[in-house]
Structure formats: C-alpha cells, structure tokens
N, CA, C and O atoms as a GROMACS GRO file, in nm:
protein
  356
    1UNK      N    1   1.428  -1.805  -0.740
    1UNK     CA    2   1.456  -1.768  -0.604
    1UNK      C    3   1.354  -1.836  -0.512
    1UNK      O    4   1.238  -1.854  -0.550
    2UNK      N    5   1.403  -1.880  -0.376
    2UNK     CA    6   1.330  -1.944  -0.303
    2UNK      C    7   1.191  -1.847  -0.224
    2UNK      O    8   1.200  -1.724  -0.219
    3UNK      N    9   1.081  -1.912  -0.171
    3UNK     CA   10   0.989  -1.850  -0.127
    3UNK      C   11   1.033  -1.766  -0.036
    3UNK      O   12   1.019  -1.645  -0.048
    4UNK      N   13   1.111  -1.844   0.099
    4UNK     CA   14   1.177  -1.724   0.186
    4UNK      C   15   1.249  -1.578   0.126
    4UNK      O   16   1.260  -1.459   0.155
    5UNK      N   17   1.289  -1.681   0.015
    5UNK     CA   18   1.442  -1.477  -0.014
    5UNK      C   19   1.324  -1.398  -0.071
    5UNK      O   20   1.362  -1.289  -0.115
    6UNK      N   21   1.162  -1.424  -0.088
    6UNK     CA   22   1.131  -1.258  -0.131
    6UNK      C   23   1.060  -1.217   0.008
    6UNK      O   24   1.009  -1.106   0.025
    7UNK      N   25   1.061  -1.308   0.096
    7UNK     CA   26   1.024  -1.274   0.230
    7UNK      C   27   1.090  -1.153   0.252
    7UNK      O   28   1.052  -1.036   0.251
    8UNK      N   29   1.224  -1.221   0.275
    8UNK     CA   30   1.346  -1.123   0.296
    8UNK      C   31   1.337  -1.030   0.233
    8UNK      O   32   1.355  -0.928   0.300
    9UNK      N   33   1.315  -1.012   0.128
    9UNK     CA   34   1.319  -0.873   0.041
    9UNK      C   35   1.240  -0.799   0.056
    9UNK      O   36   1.255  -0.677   0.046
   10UNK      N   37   1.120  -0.868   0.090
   10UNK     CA   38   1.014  -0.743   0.151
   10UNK      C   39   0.836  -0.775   0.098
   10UNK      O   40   0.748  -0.691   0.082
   11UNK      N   41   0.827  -0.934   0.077
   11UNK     CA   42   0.698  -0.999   0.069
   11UNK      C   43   0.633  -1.001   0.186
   11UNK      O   44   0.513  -1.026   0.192
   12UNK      N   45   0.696  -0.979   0.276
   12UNK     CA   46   0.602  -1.042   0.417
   12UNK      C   47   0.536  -0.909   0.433
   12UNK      O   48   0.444  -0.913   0.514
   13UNK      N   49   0.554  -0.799   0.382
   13UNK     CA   50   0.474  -0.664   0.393
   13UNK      C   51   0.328  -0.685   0.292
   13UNK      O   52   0.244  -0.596   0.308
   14UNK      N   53   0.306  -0.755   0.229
   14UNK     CA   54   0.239  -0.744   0.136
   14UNK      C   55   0.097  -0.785   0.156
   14UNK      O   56   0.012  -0.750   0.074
   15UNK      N   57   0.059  -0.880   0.294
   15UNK     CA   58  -0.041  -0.887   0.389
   15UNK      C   59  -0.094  -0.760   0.477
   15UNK      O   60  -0.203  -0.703   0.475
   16UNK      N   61  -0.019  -0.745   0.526
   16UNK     CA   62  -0.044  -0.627   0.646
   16UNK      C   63  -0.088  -0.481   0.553
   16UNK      O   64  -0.185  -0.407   0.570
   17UNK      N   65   0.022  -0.472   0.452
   17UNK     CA   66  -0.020  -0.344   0.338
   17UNK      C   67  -0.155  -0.342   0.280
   17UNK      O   68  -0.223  -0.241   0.266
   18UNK      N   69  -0.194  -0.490   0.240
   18UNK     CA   70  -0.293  -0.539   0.135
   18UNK      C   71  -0.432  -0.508   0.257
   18UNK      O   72  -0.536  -0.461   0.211
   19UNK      N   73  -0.423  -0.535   0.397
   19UNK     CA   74  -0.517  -0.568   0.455
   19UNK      C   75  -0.575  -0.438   0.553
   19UNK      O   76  -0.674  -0.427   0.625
   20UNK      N   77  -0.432  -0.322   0.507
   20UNK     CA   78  -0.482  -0.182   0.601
   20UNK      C   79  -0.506  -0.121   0.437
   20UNK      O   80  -0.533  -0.004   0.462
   21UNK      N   81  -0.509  -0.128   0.344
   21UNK     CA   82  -0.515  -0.053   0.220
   21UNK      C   83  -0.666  -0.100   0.215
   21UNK      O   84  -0.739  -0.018   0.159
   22UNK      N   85  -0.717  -0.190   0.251
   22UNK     CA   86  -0.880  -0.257   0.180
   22UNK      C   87  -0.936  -0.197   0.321
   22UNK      O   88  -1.052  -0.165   0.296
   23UNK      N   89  -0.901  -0.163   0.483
   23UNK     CA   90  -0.962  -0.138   0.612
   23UNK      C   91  -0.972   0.004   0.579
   23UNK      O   92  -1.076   0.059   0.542
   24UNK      N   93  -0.822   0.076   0.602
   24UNK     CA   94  -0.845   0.208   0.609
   24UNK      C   95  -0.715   0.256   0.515
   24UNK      O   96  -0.605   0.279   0.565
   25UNK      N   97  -0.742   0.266   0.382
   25UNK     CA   98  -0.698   0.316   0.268
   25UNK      C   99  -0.704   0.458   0.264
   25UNK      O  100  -0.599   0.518   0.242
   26UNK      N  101  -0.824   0.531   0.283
   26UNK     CA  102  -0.837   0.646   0.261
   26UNK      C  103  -0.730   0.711   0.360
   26UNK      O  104  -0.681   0.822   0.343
   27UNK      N  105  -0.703   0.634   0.457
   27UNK     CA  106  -0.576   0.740   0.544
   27UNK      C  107  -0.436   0.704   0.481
   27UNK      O  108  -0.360   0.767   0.555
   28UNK      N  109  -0.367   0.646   0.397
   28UNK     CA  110  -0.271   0.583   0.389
   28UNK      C  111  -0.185   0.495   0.414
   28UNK      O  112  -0.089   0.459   0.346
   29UNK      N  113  -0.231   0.449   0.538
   29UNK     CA  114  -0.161   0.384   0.642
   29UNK      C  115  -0.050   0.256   0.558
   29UNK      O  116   0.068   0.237   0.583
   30UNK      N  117  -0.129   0.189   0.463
   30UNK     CA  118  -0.055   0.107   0.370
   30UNK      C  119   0.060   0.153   0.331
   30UNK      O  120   0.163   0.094   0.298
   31UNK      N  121   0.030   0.287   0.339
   31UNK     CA  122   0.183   0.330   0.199
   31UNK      C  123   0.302   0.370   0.306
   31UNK      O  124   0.416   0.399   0.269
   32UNK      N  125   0.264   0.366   0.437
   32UNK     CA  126   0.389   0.375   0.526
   32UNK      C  127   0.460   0.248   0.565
   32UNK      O  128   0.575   0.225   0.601
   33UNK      N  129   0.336   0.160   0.541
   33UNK     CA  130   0.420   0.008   0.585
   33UNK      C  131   0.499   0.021   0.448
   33UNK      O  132   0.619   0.041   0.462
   34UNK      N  133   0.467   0.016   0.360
   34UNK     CA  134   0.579  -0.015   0.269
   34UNK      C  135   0.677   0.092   0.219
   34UNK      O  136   0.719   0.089   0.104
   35UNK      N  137   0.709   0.173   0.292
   35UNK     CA  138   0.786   0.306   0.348
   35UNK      C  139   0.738   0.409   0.213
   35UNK      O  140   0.782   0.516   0.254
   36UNK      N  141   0.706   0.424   0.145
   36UNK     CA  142   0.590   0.554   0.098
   36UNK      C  143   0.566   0.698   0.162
   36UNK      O  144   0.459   0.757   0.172
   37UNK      N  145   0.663   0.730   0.196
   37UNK     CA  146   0.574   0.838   0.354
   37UNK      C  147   0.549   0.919   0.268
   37UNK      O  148   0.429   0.942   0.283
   38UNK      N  149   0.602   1.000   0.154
   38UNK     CA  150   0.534   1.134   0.077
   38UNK      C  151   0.415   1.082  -0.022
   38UNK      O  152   0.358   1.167  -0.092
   39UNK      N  153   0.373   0.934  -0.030
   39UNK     CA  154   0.248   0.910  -0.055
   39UNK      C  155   0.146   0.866   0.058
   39UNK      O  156   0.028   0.850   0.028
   40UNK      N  157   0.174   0.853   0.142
   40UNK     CA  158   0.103   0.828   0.294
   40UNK      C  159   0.097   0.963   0.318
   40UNK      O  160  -0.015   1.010   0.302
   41UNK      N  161   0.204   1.058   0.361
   41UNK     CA  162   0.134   1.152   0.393
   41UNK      C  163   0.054   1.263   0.291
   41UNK      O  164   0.022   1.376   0.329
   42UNK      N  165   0.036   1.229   0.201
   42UNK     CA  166  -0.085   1.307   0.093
   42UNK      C  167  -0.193   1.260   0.091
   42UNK      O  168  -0.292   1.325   0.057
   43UNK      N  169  -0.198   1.084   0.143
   43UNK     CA  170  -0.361   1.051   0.156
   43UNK      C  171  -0.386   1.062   0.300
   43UNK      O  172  -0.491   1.115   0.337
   44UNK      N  173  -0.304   1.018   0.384
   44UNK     CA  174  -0.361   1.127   0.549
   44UNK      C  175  -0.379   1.269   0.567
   44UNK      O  176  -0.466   1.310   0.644
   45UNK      N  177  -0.293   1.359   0.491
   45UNK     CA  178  -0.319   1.492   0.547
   45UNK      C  179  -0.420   1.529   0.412
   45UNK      O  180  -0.458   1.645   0.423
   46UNK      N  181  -0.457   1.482   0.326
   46UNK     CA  182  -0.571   1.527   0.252
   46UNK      C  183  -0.676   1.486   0.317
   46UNK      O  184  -0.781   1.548   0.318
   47UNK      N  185  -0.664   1.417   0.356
   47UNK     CA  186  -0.807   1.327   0.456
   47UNK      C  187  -0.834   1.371   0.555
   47UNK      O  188  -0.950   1.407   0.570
   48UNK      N  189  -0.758   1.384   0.640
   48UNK     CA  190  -0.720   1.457   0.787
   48UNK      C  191  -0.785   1.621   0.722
   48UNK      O  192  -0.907   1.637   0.722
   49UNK      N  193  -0.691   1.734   0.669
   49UNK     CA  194  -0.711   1.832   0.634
   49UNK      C  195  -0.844   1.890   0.563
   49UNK      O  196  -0.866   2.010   0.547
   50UNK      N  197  -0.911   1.807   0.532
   50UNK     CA  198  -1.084   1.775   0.441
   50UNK      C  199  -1.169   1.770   0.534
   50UNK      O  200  -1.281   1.811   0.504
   51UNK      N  201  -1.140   1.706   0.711
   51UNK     CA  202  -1.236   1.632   0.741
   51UNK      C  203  -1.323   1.492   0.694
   51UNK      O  204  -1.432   1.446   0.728
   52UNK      N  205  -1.206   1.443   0.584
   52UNK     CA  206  -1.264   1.339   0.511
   52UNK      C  207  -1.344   1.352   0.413
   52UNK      O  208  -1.438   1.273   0.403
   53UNK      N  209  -1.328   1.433   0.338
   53UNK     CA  210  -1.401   1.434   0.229
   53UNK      C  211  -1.309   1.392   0.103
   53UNK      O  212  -1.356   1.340   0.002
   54UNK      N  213  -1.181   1.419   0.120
   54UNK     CA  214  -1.080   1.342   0.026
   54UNK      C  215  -1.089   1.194   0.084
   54UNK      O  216  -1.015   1.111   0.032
   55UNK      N  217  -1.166   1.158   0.180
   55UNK     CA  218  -1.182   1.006   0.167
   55UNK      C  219  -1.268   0.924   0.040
   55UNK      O  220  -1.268   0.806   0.007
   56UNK      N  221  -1.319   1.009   0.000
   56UNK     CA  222  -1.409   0.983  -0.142
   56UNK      C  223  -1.297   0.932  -0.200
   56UNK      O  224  -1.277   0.811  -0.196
   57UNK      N  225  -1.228   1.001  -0.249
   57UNK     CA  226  -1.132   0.958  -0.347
   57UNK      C  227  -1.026   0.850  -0.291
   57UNK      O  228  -1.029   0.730  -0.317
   58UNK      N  229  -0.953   0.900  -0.226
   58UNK     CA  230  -0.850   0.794  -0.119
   58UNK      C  231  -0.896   0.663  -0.072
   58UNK      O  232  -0.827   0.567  -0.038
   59UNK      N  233  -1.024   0.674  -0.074
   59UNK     CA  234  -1.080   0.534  -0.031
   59UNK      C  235  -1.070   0.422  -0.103
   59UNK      O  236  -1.024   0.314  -0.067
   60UNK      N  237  -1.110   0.449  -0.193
   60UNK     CA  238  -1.156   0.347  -0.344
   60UNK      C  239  -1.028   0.346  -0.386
   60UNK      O  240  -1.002   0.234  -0.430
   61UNK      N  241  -0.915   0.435  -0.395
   61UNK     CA  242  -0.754   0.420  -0.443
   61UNK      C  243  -0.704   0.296  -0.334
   61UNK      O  244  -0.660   0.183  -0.357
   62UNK      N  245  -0.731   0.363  -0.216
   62UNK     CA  246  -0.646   0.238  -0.099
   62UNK      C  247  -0.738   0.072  -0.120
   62UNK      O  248  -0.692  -0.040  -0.097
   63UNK      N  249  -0.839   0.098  -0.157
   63UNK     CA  250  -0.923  -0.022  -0.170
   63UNK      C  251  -0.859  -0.073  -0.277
   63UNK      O  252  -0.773  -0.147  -0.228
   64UNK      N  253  -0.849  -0.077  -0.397
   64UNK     CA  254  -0.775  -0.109  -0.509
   64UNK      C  255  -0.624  -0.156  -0.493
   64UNK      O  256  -0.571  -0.262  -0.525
   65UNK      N  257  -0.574  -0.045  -0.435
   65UNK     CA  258  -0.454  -0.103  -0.404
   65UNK      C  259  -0.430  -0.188  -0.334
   65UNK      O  260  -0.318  -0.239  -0.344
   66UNK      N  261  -0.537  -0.245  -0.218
   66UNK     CA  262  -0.511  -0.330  -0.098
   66UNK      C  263  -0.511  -0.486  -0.186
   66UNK      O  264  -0.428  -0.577  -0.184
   67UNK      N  265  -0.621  -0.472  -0.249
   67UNK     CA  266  -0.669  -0.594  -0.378
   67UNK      C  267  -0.554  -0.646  -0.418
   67UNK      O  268  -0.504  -0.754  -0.388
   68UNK      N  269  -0.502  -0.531  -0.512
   68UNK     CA  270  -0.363  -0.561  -0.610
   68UNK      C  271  -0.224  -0.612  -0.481
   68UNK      O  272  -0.140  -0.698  -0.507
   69UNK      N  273  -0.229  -0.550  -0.374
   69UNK     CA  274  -0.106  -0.613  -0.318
   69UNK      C  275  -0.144  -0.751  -0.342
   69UNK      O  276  -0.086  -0.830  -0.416
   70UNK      N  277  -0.305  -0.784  -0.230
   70UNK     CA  278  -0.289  -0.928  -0.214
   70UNK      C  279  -0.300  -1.067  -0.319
   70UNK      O  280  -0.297  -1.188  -0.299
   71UNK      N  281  -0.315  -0.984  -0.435
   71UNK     CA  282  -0.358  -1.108  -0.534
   71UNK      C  283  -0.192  -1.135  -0.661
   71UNK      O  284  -0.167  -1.218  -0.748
   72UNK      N  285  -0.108  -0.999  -0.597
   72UNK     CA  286   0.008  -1.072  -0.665
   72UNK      C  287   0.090  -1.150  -0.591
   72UNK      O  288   0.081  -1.151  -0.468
   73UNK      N  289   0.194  -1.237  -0.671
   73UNK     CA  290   0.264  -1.325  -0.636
   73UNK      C  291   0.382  -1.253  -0.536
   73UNK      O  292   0.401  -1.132  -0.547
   74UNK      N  293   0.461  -1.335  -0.438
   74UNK     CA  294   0.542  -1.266  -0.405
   74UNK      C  295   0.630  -1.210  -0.454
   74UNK      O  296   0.637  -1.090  -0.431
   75UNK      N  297   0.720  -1.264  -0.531
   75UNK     CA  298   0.811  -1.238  -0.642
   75UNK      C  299   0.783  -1.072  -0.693
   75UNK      O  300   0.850  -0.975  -0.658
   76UNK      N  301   0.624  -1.072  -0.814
   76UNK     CA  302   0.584  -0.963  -0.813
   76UNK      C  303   0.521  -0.847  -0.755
   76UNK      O  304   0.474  -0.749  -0.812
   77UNK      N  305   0.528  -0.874  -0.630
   77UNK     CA  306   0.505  -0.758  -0.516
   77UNK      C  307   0.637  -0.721  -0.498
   77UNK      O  308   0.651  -0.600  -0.480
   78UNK      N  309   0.750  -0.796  -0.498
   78UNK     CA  310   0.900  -0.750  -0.433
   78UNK      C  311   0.897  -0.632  -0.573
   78UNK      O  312   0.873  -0.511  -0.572
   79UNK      N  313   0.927  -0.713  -0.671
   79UNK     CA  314   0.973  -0.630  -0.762
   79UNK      C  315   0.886  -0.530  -0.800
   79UNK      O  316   0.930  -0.426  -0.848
   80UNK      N  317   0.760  -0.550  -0.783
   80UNK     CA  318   0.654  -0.389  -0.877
   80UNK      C  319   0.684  -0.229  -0.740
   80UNK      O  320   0.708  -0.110  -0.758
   81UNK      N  321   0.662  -0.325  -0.595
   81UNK     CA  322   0.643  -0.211  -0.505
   81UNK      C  323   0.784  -0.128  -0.401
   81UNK      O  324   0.812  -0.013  -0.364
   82UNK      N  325   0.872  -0.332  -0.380
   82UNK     CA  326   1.003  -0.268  -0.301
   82UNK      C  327   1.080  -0.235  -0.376
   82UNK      O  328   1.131  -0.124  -0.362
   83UNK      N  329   1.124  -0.337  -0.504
   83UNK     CA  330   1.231  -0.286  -0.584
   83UNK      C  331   1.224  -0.136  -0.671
   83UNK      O  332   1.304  -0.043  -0.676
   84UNK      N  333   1.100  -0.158  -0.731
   84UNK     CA  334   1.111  -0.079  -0.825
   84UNK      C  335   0.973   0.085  -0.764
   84UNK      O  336   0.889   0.160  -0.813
   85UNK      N  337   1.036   0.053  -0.638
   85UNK     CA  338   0.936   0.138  -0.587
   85UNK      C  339   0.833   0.216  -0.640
   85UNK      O  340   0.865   0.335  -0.645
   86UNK      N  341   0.701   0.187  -0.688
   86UNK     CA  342   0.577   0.173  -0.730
   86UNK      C  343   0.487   0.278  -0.687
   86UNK      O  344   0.368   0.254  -0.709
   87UNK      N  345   0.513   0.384  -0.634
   87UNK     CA  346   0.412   0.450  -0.536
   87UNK      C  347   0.239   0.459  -0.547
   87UNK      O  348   0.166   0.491  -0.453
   88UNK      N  349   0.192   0.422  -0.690
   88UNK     CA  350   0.060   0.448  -0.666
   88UNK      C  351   0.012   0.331  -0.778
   88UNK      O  352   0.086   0.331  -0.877
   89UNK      N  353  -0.077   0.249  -0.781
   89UNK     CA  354  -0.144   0.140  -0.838
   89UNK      C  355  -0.015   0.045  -0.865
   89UNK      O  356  -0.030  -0.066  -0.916
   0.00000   0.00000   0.00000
C-alpha cells in the first residue's frame, strides 16, 4: 500500500499523538486524538481527581507510549492502534 493510503487510514495522527503523549501524557490527551476517550478519560480524571499524583504513574505510561507511536512505521501504527484498536502500549 502506498505511503498516502495509511495517511488516510489514520497515520497522520501518529505525530501529534506521539508528541502530546511524550509533552503531557499524564493527562491523556494522546488517547483522544486517536479517539480512546474511555482511556483518555481514566488518565485525565485520575490525574485531575488526585491533584496529580496519578501523574506518577500516567506520566511515564504517556511517555512510553508517545516513543512507541513515533518510532513505528506507518503501516504499523495504522494497524497496532486504528485498526486493531490498541488502547494501552
């Protein structure tokens, strides 16, 4: 498949996801770009609801995950996170 069709499918998320997951992971914000909302909203309202102390944990998860978006191929970002919807690592 050509570079554009995993655009289309949902590669071009895989910057913006990769680059708010490594900024501000501990809130979720990543997992809504890539429509996630019942895992976005468990690392915002644990975070939010803590005062941030579930940022301990949420942090270093969204950091990890921001990594892994950006260092796979497009191809395997379509398929690990849009297709086969992936919710956590």
């Amino acid at each position: 498949m050509a570079a554009q069709d995993w655009r289309a499918l949902g590669a071009d998320k895989k910057i913006a996801a990769g680059i708010l997951g490594i900024l501000v992971g501990g809130l979720g914000i990543h997992k809504f770009v890539l429509g996630y909302t019942t895992e976005g909203l468990i690392m915002l309202l644990g975070t939010v609801l803590t005062c941030g102390m579930a940022a301990i944990v949420f942090g270093p998860i969204g950091l990890v995950e921001g990594i892994l978006y950006l260092v796979k191929s497009d191809e395997e970002f379509v398929r690990t996170y849009i297709q086969n919807k992936r919710g956590w690592f």
